[in-house]
C-alpha positions, 0 to 999 in steps of 0.5 A, a space after each residue: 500500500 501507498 502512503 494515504 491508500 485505502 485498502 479499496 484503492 491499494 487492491 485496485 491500483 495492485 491489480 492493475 499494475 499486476 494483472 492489467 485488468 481494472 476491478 471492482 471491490 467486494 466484501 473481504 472474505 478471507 482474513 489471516 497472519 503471517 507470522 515469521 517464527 523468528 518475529 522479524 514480520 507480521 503480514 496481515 493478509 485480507 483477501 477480498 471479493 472482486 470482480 473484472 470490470 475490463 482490461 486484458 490480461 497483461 504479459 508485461 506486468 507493470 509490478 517488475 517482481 510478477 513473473 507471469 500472469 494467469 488465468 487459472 480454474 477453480 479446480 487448479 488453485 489446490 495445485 497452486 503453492 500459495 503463500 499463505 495457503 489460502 486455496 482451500 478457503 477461496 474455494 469454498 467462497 467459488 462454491 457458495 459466495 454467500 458464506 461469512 468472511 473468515 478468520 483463518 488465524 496465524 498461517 505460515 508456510 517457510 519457501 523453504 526449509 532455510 525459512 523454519 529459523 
């Protein structure tokens, strides 16, 4: 986030500059920590409910740490390794929008076994 961004105008902005395509804000339905074990940082994470509005995909991402951007079916996040590992959820919210927002508490996932310290 920018200095002075609401979490609306920091999502749109990021999928933007992400993705190349323009949103539109929902509710939040995922929220959670991320908590190094060594205390060094704490994320946390909100994920929200939005929905494309125009745009096309882009394959030059204006956020030069994206290395690609993809479309990808509801039954392929599972395979994904998302950091934190919030598939599960986001599925469950694909089959039944309706659900509440949820609070998965603390999630952490090192990238790599030089992480757990």
């Amino acid at each position: 986030m920018d200095w002075g961004e609401s979490l609306e105008q920091a999502l749109i902005r990021e999928v933007a500059e992400e993705t190349g395509l323009q949103c539109s804000v929902g509710r939040p339905i995922i929220l959670s920590d991320t908590i190094a074990p060594d205390n060094t940082r704490h994320v946390v994470n909100i994920v929200f409910r939005c929905e494309a509005i125009s745009g096309v995909i882009t394959q030059n991402p204006a956020d030069t740490r994206v290395e690609t951007v993809d479309l990808v079916a509801p039954e392929q996040l599972a395979s994904l390794d998302m950091r934190p590992p919030i598939a599960e959820p986001i599925r469950a919210f694909i089959d039944d929008p309706n659900i509440p927002t949820v609070y998965l508490g603390m999630l952490y996932r090192p990238e790599s076994e030089h992480d757990l310290t």
